[in-house]
C-alpha positions as CSV (number, residue, x, y, z in Angstrom):
1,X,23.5,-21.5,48.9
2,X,26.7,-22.0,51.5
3,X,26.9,-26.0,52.1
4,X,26.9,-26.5,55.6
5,X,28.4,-29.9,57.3
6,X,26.5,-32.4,59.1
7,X,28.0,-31.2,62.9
8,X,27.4,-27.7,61.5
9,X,23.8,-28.9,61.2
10,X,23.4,-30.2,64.3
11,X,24.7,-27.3,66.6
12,X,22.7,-25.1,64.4
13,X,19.8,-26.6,65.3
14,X,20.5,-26.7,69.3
15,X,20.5,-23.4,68.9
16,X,17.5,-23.1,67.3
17,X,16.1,-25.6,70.0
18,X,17.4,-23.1,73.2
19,X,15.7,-19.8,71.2
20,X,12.4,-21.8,70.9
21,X,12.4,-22.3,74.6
22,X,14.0,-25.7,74.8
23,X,12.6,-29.1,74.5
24,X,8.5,-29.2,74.9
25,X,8.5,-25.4,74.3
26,X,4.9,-24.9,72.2
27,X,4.0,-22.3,70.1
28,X,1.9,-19.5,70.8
29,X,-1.0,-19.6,68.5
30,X,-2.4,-16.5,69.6
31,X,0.3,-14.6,68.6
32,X,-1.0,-11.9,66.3
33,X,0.5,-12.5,62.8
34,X,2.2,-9.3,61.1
35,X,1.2,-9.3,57.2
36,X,4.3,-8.2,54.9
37,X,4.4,-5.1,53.7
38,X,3.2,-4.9,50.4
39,X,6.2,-3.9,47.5
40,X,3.7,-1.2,46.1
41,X,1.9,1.4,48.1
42,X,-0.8,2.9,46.5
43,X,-0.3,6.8,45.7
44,X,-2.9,8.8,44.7
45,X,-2.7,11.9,42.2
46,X,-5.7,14.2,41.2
47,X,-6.9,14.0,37.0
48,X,-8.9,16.0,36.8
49,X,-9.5,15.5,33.0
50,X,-8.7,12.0,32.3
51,X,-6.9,10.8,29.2
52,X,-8.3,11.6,25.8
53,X,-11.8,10.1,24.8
54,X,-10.8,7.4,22.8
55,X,-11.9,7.2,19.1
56,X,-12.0,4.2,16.8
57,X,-9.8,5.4,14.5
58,X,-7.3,5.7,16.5
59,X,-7.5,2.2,17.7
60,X,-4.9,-0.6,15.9
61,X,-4.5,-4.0,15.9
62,X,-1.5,-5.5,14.1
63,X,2.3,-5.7,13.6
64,X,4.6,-3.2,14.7
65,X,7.7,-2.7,14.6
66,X,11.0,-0.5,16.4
67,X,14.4,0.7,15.0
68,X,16.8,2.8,17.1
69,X,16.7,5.6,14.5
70,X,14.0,6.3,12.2
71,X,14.1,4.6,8.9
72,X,14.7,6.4,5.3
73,X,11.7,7.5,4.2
74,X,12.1,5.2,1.0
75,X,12.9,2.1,3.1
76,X,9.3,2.9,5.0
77,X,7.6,2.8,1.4
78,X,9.1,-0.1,0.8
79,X,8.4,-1.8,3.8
80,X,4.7,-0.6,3.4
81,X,4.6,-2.6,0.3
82,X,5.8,-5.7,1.5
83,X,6.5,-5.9,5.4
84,X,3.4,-7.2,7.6
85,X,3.4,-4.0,9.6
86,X,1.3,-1.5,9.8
87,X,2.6,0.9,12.5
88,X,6.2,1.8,13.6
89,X,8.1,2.9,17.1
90,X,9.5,6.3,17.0
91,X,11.5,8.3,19.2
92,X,10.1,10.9,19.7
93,X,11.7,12.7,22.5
94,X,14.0,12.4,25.9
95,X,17.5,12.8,26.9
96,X,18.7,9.5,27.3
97,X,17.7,8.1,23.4
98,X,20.0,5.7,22.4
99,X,20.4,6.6,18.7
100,X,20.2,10.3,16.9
101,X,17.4,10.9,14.8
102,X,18.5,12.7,11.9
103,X,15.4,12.1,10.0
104,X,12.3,12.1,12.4
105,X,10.5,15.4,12.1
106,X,7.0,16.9,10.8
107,X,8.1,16.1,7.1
108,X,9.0,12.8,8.1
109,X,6.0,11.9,10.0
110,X,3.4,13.3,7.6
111,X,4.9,11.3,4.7
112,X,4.8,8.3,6.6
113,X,1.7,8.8,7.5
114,X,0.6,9.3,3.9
115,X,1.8,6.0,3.2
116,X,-0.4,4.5,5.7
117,X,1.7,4.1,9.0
118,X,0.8,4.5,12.4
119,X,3.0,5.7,15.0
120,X,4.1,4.2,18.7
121,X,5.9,7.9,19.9
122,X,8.2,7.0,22.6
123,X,10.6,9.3,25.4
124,X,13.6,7.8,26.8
125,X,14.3,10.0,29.3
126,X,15.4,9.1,33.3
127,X,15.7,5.7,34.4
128,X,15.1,3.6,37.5
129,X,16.8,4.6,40.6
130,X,18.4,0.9,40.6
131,X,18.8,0.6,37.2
132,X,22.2,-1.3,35.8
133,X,23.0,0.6,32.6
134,X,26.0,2.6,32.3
135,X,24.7,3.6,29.1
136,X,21.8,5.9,30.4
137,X,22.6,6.9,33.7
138,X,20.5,9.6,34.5
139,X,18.2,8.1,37.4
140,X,14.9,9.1,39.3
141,X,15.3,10.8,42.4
142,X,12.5,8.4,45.1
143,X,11.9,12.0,46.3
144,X,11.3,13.9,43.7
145,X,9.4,11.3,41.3
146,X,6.2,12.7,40.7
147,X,7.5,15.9,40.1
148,X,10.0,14.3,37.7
149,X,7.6,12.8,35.9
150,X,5.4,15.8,35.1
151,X,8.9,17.9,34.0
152,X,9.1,14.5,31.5
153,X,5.9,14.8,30.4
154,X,5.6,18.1,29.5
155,X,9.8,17.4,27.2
156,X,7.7,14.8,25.6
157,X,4.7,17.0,24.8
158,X,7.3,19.4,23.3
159,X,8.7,16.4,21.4
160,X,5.1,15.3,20.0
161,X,4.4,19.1,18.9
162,X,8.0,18.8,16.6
163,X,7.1,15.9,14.8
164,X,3.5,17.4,14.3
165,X,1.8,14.8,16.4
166,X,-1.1,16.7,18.4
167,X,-3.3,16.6,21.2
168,X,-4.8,13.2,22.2
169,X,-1.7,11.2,20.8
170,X,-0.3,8.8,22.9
171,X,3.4,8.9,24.0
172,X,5.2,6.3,25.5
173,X,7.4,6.5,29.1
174,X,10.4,3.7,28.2
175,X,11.9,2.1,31.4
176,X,14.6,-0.1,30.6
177,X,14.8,-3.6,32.4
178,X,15.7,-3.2,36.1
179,X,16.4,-5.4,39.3
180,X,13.4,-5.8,41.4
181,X,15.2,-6.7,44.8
182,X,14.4,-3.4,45.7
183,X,10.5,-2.4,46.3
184,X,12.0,1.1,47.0
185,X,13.1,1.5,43.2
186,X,10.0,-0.1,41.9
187,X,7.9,2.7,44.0
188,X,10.1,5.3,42.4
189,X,9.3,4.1,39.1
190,X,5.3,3.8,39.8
191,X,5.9,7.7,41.7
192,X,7.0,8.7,38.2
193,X,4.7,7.2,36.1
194,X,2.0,8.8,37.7
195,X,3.3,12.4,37.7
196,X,3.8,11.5,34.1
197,X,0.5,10.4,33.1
198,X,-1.0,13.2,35.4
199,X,0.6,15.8,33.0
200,X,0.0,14.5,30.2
201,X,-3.6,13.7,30.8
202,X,-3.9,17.6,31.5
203,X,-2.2,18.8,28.4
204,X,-4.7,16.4,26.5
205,X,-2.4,13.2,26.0
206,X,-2.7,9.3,26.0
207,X,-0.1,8.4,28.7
208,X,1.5,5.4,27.5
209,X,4.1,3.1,29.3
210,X,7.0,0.6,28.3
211,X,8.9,-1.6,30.5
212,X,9.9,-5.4,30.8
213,X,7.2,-7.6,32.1
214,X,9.3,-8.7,34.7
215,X,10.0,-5.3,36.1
216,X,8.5,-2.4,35.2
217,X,5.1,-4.2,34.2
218,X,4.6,-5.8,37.2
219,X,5.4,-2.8,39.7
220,X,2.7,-0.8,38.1
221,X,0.0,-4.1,37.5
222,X,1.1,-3.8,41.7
223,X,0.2,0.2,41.6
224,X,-2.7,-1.3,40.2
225,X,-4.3,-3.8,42.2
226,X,-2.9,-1.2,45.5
227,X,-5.2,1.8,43.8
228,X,-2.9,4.2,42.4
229,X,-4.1,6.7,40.2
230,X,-3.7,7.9,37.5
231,X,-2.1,4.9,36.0
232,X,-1.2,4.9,32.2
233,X,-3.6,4.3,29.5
234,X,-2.0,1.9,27.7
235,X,0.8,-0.5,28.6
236,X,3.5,-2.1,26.2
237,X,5.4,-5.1,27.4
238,X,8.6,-6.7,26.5
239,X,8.8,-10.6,27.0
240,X,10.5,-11.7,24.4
241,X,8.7,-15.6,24.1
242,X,8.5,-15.0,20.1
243,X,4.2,-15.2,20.5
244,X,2.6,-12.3,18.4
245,X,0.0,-11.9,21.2
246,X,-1.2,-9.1,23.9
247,X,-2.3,-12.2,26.9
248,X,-0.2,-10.8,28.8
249,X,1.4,-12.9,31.6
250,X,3.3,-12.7,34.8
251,X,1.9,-10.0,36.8
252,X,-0.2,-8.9,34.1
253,X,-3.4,-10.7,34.7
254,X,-6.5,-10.6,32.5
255,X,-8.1,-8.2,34.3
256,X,-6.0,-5.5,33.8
257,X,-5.4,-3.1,31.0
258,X,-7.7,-5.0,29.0
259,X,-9.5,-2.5,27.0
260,X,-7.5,-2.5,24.1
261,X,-5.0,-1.4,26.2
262,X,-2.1,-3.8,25.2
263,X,1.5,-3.6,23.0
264,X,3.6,-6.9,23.1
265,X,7.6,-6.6,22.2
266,X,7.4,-10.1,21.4
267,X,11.3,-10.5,19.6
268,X,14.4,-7.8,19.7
269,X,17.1,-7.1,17.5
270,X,16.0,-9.2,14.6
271,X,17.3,-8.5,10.6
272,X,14.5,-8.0,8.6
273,X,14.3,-7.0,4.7
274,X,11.4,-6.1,2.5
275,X,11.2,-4.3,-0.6
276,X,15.2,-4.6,-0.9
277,X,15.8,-2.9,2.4
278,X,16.9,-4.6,5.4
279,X,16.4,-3.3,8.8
280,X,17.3,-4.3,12.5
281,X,14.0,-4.2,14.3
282,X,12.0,-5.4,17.3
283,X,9.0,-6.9,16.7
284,X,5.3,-5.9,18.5
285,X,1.9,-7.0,18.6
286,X,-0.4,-4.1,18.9
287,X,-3.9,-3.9,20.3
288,X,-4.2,-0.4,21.3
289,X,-5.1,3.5,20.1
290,X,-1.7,5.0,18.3
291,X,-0.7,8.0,17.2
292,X,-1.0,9.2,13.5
């Protein structure tokens, strides 16, 4: 804030004084009062099926964690032995991945899965119109969102069917931290998100969604409480405040994608080693349906 000097002050306030109407000017009361705009406007999108009918089996509640790439299949043995997780992030799909996945395929996944894990599929593909990394910089066009995010979808689909994930897996839309000084950004991002889930809902997928809690999260808990539809089935959250829960917090209230509906990135880029292999991973607290 500019410091301002005490004659500064004063003539700023005269002036304020003459555009009030001077000395014993009053107030109006009946003046209507113009609400703000809200950030968020609602936008509605037909679905016409609905996600997947949830089944308990699919439903997890544990440790999780992420690695850029996909770990060496004897590393996720060993890990399985020793780690407290039970279910692992995997990029699945999207142009804008930030490590190659020379491992991650059908073999991959269905000996992982023989093991025991579960599976958080994720697409990294375009990124908030305001968004400040140079290292992904394809963006959402505002006026093409929705359709952008149903092009996404169906990529990610493709990228599910490759790893030999079917139908009624969830797949999760990652949008990296932005600034939230613009509600026009934020309503590109919510635009997207429902064109997203709105595909994948029709090719028979969970829609999933990952963003900061300070960003991403709270523009859709905004699309939320505005009546968008269809929002995504399950949300997972990055605060990192190193507490292995799925409360929530911020904009995400109670209320709101509280069905087991909840994955908390609770820690990032932390060295971790079990079994005699060490890994760089971000650690999640899951209480939701995953993939595998």
């Amino acid at each position: 804030m500019r410091y301002l000097r005490p004659a500064a002050i004063a003539a700023a306030s005269f002036v304020l004084l003459l555009a009030a109407g001077g000395p014993g000017a009053s107030v109006d009361e009946t003046a209507p009062v113009v609400a703000a705009a809200p950030r968020i406007r609602a936008t509605v999108l037909p679905d016409r099926f609905g996600p997947p009918a949830a089944r308990a089996r699919d439903l997890f509640t544990g440790a999780a964690f992420d690695a850029c790439t996909a770990p060496p299949l004897e590393t996720m043995r060993a890990w399985r032995d020793s780690s407290p997780y039970g279910a692992v992030g995997i990029y699945t799909s999207g142009s804008q991945r930030g490590c190659a996945q020379p491992r991650l395929g059908a073999d991959w996944v269905r000996q992982a899965r023989a093991m025991g894990w579960r599976f958080l599929p994720v697409h990294v593909g375009l990124q908030a119109p305001c968004s400040e990394l140079s290292r992904k910089p394809k963006r959402i066009d505002p006026a093409r969102a929705v359709q952008q995010g149903r092009e996404e979808a169906i990529e990610a689909v493709r990228g599910l069917d490759a790893v030999g994930l079917g139908k009624g897996s969830p797949v999760f839309l990652d949008i990296e931290a932005y600034p939230s000084r613009d509600p026009a950004c934020g309503q590109a991002v919510v635009d997207f998100t429902l064109g997203w889930t709105q595909a994948l809902h029709l090719a028979g997928y969970g829609s999933g969604f990952y963003s900061s809690l300070d960003s991403g999260i709270a523009d859709l808990a905004a699309a939320a409480r505005a009546g968008s539809t269809p929002l995504p089935d399950t949300l997972w959250y990055a605060r990192w405040d190193d507490r292995a829960d799925t409360a929530g917090g911020g904009a995400l209230d109670a209320d709101l994608w509280a069905l087991r509906q909840r994955v908390h990135q609770y820690r990032g880029n932390v060295e971790e080693t079990y079994g005699g292999a060490t890994l760089t991973v971000d650690r999640n607290q899951v209480d939701a349906p995953l993939a595998g």
